[in-house]
BALUMDO-468275 format. One record per atom (N, C-alpha, C): x, y negated, z negated. Coordinates in steps of 0.02 Angstrom, whole numbers, plus 50000, padded with zeros to 5 digits. Layout:
BALUMDO-468275
XYZ ...
END
This chain:
BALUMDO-468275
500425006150000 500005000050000 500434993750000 500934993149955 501424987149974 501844988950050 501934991050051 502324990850102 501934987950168 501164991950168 500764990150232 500484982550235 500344980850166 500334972950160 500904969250170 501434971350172 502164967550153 502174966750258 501924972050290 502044972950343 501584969850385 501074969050373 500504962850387 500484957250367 500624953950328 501004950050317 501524945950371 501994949850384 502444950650432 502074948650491 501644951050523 501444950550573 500924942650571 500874942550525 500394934250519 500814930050519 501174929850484 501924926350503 502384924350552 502314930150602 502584926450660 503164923750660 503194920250708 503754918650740 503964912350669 503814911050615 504014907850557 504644912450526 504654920350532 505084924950503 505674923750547 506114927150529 506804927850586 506524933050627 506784932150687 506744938150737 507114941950726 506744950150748 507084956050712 507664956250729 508224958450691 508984960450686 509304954250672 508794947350628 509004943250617 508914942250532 509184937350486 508994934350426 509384928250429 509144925450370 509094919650350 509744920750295 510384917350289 510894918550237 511124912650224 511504911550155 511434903750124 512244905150143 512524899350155 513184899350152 513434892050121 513864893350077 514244889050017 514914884850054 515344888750105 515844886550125 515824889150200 516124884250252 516304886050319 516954887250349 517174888550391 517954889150386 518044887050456 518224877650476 518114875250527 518764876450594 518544879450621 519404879550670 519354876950733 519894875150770 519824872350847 519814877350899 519524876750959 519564879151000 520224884551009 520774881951011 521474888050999 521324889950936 520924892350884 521024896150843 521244891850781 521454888650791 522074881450738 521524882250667 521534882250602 521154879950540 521194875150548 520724872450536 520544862450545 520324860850461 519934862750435 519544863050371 519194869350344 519184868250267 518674874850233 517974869450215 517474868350253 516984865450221 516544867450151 516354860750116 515944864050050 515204862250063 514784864650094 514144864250103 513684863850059 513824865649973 513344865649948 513214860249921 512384859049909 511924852849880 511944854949798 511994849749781 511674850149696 511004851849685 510444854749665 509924853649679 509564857649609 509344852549543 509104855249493 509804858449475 510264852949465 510794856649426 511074865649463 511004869349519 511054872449541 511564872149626 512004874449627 512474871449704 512214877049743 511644875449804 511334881149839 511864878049889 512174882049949 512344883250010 511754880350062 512114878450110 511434878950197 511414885150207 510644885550221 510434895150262 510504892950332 510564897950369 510694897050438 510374906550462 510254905850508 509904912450521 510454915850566 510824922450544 511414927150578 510984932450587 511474935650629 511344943950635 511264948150570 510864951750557 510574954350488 511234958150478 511174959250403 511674962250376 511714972050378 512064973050376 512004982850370 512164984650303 511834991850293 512004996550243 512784997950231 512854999550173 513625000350167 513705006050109 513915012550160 513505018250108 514235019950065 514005019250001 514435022149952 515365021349964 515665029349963 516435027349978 516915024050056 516255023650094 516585020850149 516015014050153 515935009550130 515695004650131 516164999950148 516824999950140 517354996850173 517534995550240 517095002750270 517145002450344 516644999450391 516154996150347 515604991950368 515654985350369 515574981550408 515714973350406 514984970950456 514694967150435 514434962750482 514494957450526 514134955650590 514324952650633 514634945350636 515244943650616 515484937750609 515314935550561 515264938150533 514964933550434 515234940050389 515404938350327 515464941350284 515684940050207 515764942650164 516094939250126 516824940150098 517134937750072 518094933650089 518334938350076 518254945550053 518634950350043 518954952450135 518164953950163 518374954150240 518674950450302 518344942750262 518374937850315 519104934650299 519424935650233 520134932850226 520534936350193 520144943450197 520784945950136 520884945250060 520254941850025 520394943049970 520084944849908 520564950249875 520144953449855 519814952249775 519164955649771 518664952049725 519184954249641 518894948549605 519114947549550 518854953349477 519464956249468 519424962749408 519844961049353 519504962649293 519754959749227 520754965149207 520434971549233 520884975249205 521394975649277 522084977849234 522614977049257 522634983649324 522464990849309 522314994649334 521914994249397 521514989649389 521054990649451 521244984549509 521634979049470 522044975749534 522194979249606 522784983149593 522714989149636 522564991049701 521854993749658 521404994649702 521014989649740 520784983749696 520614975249735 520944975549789 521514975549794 521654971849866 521854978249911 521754983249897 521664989849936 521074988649971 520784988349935 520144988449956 519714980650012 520114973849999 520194969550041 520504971850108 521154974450076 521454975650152 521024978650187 520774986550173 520654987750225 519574984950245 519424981350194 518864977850230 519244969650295 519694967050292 520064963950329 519904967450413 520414973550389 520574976450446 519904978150478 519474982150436 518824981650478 518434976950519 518434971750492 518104965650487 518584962150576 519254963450578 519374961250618 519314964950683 519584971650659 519244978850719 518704976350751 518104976050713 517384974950745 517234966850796 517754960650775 517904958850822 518174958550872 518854963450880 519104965550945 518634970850989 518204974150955 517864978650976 517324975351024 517224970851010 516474965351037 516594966851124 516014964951147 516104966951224 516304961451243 516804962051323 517114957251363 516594951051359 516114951551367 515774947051361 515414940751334 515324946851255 515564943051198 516114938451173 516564942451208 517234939151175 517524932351211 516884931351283 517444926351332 516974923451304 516564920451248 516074915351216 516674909551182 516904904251198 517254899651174 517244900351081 516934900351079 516764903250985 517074908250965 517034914150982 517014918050976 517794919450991 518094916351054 518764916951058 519264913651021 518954909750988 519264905150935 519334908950899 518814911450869 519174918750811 519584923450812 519574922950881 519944930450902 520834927150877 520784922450919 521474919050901 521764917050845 521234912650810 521484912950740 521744917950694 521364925150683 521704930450653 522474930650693 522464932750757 523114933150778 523634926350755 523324920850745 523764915850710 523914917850644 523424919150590 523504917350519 523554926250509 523334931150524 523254937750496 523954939850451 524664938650507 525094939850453 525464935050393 525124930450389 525294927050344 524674926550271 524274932150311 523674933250246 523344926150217 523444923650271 523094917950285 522954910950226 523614909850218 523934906050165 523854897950166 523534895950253 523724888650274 522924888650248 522324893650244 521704891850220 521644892950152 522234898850101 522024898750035 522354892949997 522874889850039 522924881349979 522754874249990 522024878750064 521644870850037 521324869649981 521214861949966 520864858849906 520254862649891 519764865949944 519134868649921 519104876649926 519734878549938 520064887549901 519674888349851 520054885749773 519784888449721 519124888649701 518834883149729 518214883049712 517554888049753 517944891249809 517644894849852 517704902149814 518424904249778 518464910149771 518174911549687 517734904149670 517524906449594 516904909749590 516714911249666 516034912649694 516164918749717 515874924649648 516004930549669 515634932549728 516074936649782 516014938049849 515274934049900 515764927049904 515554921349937 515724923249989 514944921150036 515064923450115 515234919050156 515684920150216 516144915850237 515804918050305 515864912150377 516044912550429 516164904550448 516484905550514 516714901450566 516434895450597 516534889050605 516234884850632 516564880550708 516444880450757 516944877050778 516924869050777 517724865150791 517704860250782 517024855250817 516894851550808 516344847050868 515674851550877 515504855950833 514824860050846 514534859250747 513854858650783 513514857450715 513174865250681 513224871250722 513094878050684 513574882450690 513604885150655 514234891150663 514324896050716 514864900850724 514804902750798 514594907950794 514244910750737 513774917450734 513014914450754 512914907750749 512294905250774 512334906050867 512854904450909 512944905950977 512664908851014 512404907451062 511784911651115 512074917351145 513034917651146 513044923751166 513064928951105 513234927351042 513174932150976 512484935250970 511874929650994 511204931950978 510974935651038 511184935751076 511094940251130 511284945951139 511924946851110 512194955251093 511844956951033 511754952850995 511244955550912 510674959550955 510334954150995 509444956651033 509764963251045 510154964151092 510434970951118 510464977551078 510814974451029 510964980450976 510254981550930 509894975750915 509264979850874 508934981950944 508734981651011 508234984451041 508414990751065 509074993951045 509535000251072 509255004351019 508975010251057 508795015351000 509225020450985 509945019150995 510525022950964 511065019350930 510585013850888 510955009950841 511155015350772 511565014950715 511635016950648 510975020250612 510605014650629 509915014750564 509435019150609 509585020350680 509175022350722 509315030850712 509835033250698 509835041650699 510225042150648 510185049150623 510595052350567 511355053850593 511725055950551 512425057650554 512685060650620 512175063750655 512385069550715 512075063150764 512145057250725 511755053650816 511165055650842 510885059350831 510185062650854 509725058950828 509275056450881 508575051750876 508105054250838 507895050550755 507235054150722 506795053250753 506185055250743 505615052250770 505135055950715 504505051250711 504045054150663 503415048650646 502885052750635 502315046950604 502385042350544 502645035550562 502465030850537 501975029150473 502285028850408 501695027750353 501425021950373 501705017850406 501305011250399 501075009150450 501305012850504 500715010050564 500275014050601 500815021750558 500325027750604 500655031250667 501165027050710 501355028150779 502025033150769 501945037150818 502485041450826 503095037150853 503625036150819 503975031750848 504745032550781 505515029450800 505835030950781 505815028150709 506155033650656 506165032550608 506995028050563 506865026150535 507415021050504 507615027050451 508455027650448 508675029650410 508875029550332 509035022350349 509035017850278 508755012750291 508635010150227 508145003550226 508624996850215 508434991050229 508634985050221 508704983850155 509184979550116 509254976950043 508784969650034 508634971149992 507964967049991 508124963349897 508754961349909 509084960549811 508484954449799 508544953149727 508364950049716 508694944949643 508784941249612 509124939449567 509014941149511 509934945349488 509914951849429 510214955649469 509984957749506 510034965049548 510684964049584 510934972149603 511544972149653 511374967749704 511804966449744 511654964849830 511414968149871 511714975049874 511544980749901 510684983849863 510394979049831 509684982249806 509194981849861 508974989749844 508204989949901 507724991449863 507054988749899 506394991849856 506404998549891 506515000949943 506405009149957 507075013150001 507405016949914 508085019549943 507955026549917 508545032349970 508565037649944 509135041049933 509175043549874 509905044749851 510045052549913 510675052549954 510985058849993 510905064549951 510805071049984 510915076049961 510645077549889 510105075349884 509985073449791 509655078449775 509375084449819 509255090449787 508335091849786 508125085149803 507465085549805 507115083349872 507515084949944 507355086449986 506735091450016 506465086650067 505725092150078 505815094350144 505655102150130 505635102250214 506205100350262 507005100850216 507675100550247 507625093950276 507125088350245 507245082050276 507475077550216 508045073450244 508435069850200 508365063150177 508605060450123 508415056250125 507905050950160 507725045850177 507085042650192 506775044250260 506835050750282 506395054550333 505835059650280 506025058750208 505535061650158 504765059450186 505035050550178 504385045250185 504565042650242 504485043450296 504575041550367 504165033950385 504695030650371 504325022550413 504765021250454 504535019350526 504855018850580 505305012350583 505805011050623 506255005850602 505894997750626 505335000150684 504944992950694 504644990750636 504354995450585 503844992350524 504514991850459 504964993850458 505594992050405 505914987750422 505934985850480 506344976250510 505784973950468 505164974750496 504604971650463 504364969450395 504314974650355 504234972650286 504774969350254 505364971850264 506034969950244 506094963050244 505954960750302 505944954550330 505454948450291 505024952450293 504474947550232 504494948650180 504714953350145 504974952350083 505694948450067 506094949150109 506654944150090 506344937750098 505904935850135 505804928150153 505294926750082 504804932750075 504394929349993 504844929249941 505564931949945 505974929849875 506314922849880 506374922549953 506934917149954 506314910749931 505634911449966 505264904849949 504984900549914 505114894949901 504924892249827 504114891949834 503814892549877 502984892849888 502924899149886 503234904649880 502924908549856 503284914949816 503654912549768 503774916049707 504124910949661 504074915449617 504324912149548 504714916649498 505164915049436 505494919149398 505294916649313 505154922249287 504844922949240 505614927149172 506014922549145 506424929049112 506954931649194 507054937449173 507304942749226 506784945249271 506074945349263 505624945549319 505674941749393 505594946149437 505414939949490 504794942349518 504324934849532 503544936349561 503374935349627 503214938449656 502964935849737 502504938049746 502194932749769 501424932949804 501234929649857 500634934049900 500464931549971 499694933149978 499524929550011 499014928550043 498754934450102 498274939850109 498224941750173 497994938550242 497754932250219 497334928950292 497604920650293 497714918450324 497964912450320 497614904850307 496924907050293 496284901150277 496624901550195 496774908150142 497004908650093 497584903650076 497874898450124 498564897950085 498674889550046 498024887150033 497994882749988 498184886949919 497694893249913 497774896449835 498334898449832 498574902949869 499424904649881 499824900049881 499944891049887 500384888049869 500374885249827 499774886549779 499844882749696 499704887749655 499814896149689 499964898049632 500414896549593 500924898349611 501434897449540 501414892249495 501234886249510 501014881349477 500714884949440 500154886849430 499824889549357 500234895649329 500954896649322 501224900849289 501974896849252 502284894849316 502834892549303 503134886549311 503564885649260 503674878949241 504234875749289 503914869849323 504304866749384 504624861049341 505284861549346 505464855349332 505794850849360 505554850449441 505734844749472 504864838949464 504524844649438 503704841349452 503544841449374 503584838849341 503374842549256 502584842649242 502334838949299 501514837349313 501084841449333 501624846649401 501064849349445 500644855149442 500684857049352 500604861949309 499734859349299 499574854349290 499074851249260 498634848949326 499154845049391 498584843749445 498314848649463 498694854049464 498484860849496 497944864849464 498004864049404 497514868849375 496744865149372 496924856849376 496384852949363 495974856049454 496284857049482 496154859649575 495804863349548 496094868149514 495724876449525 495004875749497 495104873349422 494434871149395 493824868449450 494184861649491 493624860049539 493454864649596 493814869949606 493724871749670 493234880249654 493454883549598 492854887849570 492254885049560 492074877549515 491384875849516 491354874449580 491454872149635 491424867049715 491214874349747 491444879949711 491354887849772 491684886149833 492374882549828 492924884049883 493204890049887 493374891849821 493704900149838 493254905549870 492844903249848 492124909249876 492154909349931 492294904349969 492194906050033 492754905150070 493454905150073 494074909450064 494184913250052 493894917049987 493914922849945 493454928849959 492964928050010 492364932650019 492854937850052 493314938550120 493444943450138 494174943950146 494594938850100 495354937150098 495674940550012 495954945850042 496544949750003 496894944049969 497184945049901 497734941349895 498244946849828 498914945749848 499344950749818 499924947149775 499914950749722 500474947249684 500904956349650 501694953149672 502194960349649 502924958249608 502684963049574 503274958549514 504054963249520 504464960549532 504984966049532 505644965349456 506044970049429 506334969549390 506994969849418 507484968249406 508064973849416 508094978649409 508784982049444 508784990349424 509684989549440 509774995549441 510554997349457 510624996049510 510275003649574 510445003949624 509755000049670 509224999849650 508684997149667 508434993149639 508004989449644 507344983949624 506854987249605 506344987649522 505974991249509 505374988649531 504774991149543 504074987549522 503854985949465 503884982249442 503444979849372 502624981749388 502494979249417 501714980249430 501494975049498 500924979449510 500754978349593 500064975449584 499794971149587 499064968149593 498584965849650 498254967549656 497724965949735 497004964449693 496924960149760 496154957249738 495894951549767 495314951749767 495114943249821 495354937449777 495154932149827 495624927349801 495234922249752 494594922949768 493944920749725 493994924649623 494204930549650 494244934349586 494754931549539 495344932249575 495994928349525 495954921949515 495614918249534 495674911549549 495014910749480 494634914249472 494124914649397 494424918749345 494744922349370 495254924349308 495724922949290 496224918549307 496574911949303 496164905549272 495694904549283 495284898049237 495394900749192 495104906849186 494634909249102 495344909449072 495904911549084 496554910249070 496574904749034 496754900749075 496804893049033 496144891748995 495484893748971 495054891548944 495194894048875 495584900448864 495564904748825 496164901748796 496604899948814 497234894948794 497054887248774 496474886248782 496354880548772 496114878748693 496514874248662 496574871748590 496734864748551 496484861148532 496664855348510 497354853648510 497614844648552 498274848148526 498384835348539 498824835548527 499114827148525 498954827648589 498834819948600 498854816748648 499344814448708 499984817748677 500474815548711 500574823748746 500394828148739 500534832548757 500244833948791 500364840248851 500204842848918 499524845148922 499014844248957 498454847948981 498274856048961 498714857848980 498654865049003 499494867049010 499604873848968 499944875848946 500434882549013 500894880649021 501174887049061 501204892149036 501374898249076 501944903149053 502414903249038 502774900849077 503404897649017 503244896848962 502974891348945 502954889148885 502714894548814 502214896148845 501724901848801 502184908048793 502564911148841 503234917248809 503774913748777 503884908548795 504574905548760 504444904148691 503764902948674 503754901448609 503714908648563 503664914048592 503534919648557 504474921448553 504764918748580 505694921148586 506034917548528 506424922048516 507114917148469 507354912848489 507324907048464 507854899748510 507314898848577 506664899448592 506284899748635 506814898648710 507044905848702 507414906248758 507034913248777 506994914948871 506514915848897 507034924648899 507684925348877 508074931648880 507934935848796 507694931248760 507544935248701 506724937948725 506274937248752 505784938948756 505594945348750 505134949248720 505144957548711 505054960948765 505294966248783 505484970748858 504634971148861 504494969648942 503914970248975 503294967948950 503704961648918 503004958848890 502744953048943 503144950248982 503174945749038 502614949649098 502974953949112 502294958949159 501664960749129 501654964149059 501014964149036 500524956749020 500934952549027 500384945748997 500124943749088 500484942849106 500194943249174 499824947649207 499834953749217 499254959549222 498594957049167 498584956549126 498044954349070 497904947549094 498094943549132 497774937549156 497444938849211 497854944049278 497624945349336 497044949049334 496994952349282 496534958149286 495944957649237 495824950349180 495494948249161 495404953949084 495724957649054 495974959649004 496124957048955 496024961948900 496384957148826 497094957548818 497424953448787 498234951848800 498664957648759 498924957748792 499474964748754 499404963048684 499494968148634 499614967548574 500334964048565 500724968048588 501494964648582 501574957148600 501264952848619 501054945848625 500774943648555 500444946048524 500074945248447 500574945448395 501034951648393 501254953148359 502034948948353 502494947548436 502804943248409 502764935548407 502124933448419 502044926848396 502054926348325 501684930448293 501484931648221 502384931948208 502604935148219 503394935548193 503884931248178 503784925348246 504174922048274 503884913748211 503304914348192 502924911448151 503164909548077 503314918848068 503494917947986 504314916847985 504534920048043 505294918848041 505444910848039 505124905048069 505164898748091 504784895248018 504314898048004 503624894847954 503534887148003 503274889048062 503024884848101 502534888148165 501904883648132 501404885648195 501144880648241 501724881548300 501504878048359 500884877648386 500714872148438 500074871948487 500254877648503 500634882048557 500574885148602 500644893448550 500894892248505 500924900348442 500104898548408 499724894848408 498934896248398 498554895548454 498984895748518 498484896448592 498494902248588 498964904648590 499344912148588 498544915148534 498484914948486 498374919148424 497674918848462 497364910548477 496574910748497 496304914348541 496864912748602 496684914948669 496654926248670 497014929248605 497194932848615 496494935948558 496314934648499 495764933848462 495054933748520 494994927848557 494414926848594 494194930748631 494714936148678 494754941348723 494614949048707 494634950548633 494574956248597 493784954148564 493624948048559 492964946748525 492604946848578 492784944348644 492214944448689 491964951648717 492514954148703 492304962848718 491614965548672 491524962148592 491434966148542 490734961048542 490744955448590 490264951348581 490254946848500 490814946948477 490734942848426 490924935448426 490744931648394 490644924048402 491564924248399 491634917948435 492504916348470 492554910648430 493264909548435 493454905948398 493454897348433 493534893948404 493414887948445 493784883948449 493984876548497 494404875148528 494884870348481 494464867948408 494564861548371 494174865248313 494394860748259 494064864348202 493444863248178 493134872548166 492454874948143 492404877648074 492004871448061 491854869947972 491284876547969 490924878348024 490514884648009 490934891348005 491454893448020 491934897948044 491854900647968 491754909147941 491944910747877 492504914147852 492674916647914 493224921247933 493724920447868 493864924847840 494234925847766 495044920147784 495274924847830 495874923847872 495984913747877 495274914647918 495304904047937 495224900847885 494964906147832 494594898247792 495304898447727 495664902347742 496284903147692 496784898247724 496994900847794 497364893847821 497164886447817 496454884047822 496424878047814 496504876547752 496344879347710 496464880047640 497314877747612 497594881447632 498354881947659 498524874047678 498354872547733 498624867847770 498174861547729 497824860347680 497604857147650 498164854847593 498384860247564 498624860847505 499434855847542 499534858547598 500394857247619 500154849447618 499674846847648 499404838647645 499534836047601 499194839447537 499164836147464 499914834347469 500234839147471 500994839147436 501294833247466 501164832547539 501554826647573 501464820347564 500684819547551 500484812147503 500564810947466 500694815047417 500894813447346 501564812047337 501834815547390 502814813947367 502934806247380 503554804047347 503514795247334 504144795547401 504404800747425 505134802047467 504994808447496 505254807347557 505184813447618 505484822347592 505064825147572 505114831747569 505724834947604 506094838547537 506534843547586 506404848947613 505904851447574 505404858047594 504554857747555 504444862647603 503504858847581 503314868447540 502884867447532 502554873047530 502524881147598 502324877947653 502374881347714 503214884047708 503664878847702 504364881547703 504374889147680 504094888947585 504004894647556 503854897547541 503054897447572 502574901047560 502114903847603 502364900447660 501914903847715 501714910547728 502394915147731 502344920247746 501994924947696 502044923847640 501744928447595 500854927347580 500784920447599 500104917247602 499854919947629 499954919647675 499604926947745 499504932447758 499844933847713 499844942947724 499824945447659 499934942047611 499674944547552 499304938847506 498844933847510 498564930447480 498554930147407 498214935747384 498184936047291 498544935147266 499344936147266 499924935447258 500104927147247 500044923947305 500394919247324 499624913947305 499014913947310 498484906047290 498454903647226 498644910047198 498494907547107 499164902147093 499704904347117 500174897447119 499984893147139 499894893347189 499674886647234 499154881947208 498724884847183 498204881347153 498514875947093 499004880647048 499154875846991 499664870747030 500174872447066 500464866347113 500004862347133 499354863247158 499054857447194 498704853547151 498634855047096 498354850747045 498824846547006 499594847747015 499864843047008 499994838147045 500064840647098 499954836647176 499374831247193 498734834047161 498224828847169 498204822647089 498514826947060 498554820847008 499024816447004 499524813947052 500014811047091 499634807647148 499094810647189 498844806447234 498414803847211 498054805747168 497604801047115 497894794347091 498544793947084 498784787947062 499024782547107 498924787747166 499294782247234 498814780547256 498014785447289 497904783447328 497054786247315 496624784547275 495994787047248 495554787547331 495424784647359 495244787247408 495374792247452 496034791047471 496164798147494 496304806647443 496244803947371 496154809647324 495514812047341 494944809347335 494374809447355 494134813547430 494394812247453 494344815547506 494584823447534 495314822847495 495544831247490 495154834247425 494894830047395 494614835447345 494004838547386 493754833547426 493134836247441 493014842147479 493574842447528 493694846147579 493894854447541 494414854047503 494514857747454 493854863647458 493634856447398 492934860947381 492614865047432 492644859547491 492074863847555 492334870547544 493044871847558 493234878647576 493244882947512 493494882247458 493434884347420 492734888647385 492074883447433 491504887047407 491274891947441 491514891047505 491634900147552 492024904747564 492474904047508 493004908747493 492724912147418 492324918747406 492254921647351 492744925847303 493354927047334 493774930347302 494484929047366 495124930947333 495834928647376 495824936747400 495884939647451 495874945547476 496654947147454 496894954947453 497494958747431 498114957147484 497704958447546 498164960647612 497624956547669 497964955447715 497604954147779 498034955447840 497454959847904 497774964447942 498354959147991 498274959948035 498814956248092 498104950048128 497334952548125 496934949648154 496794942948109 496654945448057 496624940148000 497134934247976 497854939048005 498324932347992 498214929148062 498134930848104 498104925048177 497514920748148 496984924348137 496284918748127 496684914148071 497104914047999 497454911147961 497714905847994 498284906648042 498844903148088 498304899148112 497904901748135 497354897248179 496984892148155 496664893248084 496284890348040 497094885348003 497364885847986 498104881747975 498274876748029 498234876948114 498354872648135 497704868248146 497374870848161 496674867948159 496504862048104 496524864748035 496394859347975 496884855447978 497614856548013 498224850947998 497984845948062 497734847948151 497424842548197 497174838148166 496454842148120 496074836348108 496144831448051 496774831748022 497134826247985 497184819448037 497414820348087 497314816848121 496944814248187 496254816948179 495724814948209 495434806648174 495114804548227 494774796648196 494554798848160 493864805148176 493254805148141 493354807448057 493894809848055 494184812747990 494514804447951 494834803247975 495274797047939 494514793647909 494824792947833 494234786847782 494734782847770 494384776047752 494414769447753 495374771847670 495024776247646 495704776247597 496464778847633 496244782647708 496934787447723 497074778847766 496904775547799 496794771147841 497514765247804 
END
């Protein structure tokens, strides 16, 4: 099923993709030479961009497989990276494996230059192209020393295996861009006795097609399809040689036979949905991509990610976007986009040798696009004025992390909170549990650690049909749990009005955690603290004594006894009922003429 979407896709796409036996590759540095071959310059191409130095993409001849111990003997067409293209070899900590580094340069060198002498007469009388030829014969035995001490050397080789090719002087694309390079490329992908085209004996597969059905040749290996994390060499569909679980004496990926027209294909559109900022995003070590099946769909497809992830060239477009979606579910725009338009979202992880699936989602586009509101409705909670609309993903996992950094986050909790949004589900437990954690470890309950608790409360109640919790604080609410936190967050008030000098620690500092989870223990203190506390604000400030007493009381008269223990549900409704009574400290309608 991914693959056949990944491959339709492809085909809606069009002539927007590279043409087959082509991609799209970023390059950091150029290596400018003259017509005789002469080094002229090492250019530095890359932009700053969000604190990040991306390279120019330029579209070459696609790259090849490079199987295991002879991967050395593989080079691609005039591009590569500097182990091949100059000899040098990649950087190893230990002394031992030096060695082998530049063993292993050399003979990618030698390859790298083989496959240019190899090029047809034709190829080779391309002015470009003969420039290269010459230059190795200039610089090869000097291991090419007049390009490693230019000024932009070091900074080229701090870029583990940075890909290098050729530019000539007075030309504005490189000479792997050249009409005669792309013309032997056309050649070689439309030849059906290319590499990828037959097995080891050269002999033509042939076989039915999973994805289109047609008897037609089968691809041996698949395209690397990495993604960031992952090797270079990562594919979403590889098969390990000889691995013992061969069917039917067929080997590796003739197991699952997709012909090499529909594996240019998917390949092709999946590298282009990772590379695109319209349509994926990174979550942690996750990466997300999503597409559209029909092309009326691609308003919703370019603001997805906006409702997930946090842009920070836009810090806004989190809020215009979602304020869209809102209008465009009541307006019934998606509906009618959404009546017979697919839309797909695929999450991939790293792996060793491959790219995992996290999880695969399909569904109209009307559907996600209402289960995405109810998302943000369910997240939705009182919060300052200065603060954001509507809350990301980002924001909402980072606060559940240590140092709300997005690498402490708990394994596969990033994919499960998203499946539970896509699929209109209650939120993983492991979302509950380390907000609650991250809570007592901090003794701080953020907006987004009681979006967390509500949104995740509201979704298990709406199953059970029980009354939800609400957005701002509910003086009807009896809930043991809420009416202890406001209770709580009452008491931390007292303490702060009454002090004559800024608190080094409050109550919450040292008592939070036990407040919550074991109450009986921890109120009977509290109580005699707060009565010293109010008889201190009694002397400062009789009106506002007056007023926490009253409130007090409210809660106090629907609390019949301090419970022993309370489960994990009861401390969220707590956390919840805690930030809630601390908002409405500062609501108008709350402020009297004494807090004033």
């Amino acid at each position: 099923m991914i693959l056949q979407a990944l491959y339709d896709y492809a085909q809606r796409k069009g002539d927007e993709l590279p043409e087959d036996g082509f991609e799209v590759k970023e390059f950091k540095f150029l290596i400018k030479i003259k017509s005789d071959g002469t080094f002229f310059d090492l250019i530095d191409m890359r932009e700053d961009a969000n604190g990040k130095s991306r390279g120019k993409p330029y579209t070459v001849p696609k790259s090849k497989e490079r199987p295991g111990r002879k991967a050395s003997e593989t080079t691609f067409l005039l591009w590569d990276h500097y182990g091949y293209v100059l000899n040098e070899p990649k950087k190893v900590s230990k002394e031992s494996e030096k060695k082998k580094a530049i063993e292993d340069a050399q003979k990618q060198n030698n390859t790298f230059i083989a496959s240019i002498n190899s090029l047809p007469e034709t190829v080779r009388k391309d002015e470009g192209v003969a420039a290269i030829v010459k230059f190795y014969q200039k610089y090869q035995n000097e291991n090419y020393s007049t390009i490693k001490q230019h000024e932009n050397w070091n900074d080229c080789v701090k870029i583990a295996g940075c890909n290098l090719t050729f530019i000539l002087l007075g030309d504005d694309e490189p000479i792997v861009c050249r009409d005669a390079v792309k013309d032997y490329q056309r050649q070689i992908t439309n030849s059906t006795t290319s590499d990828d085209d037959s097995d080891e004996t050269n002999e033509i597969v042939k076989g039915i097609c999973l994805i289109t059905g047609e008897n037609a040749v089968i691809s041996r290996l698949h395209t690397a399809t990495p993604i960031i994390g992952a090797k270079s060499n990562a594919k979403l569909v590889g098969f390990q040689k000889n691995s013992g679980y061969d069917s039917y004496g067929k080997e590796q990926s003739y197991n699952a036979p997709v012909s090499v027209k529909a594996e240019i294909a998917y390949t092709k559109a999946l590298n282009y949905l990772i590379k695109s900022k319209e349509n994926s995003f990174r979550l942690g070590e996750d990466t997300i991509v999503f597409w559209a099946e029909k092309k009326e769909a691609e308003s919703f497809e370019s603001s997805f990610s906006a409702f997930f992830a946090k842009n920070f060239d836009d810090p806004d477009r989190n809020v215009r976007e979602v304020k869209n979606l809102f209008a465009a579910v009541q307006t019934g725009k998606y509906e009618k986009i959404g009546a017979d338009s697919n839309f797909y979202v695929l999450c991939f992880s790293p792996n060793i040798a491959r790219i995992s699936v996290r999880f695969w989602e399909t569904g109209k586009v009307k559907t996600f696009a209402n289960r995405i509101e109810q998302h943000f409705k369910d997240f939705e909670i009182v919060r300052a004025p200065y603060e954001a609309e509507y809350l990301n993903l980002y924001q909402i996992l980072s606060s559940t992390a240590l140092e709300h950094k997005m690498e402490n986050i708990a394994p596969n909790l990033i994919g499960s909170v998203m499946q539970s949004i896509l699929k209109g589900l209650p939120y993983p437990e492991t979302l509950q549990q380390q907000c609650i954690r991250r809570i007592r470890a901090e003794q701080s309950v953020t907006r987004e650690r009681a979006a967390i608790l509500k949104a995740y409360i509201n979704r298990l109640n709406r199953q059970k049909n029980i009354k939800e919790v609400s957005v701002a604080l509910d003086r009807t609410n009896t809930n043991k749990g809420y009416l202890l936190g406001r209770l709580f967050a009452v008491f931390e008030k007292v303490q702060k009005d009454s002090a004559d000098t800024e608190l080094n620690s409050t109550i919450t500092d040292r008592f939070y955690g036990a407040a919550s989870t074991n109450p009986v223990t921890v109120f009977t203190q509290l109580m005699r603290l707060n009565r010293n506390h109010m008889s201190k604000l009694y002397a400062k400030n009789r009106g506002l004594h007056t007023n926490r007493d009253k409130e007090i009381g409210e809660i106090m008269n629907a609390i019949d006894s301090f419970p022993a223990h309370l489960d994990l549900n009861e401390q969220s409704y707590f956390a919840i009922g805690y930030y809630h009574e601390k908002q409405s400290f500062f609501t108008k309608s709350e402020n009297s003429e004494g807090e004033k």
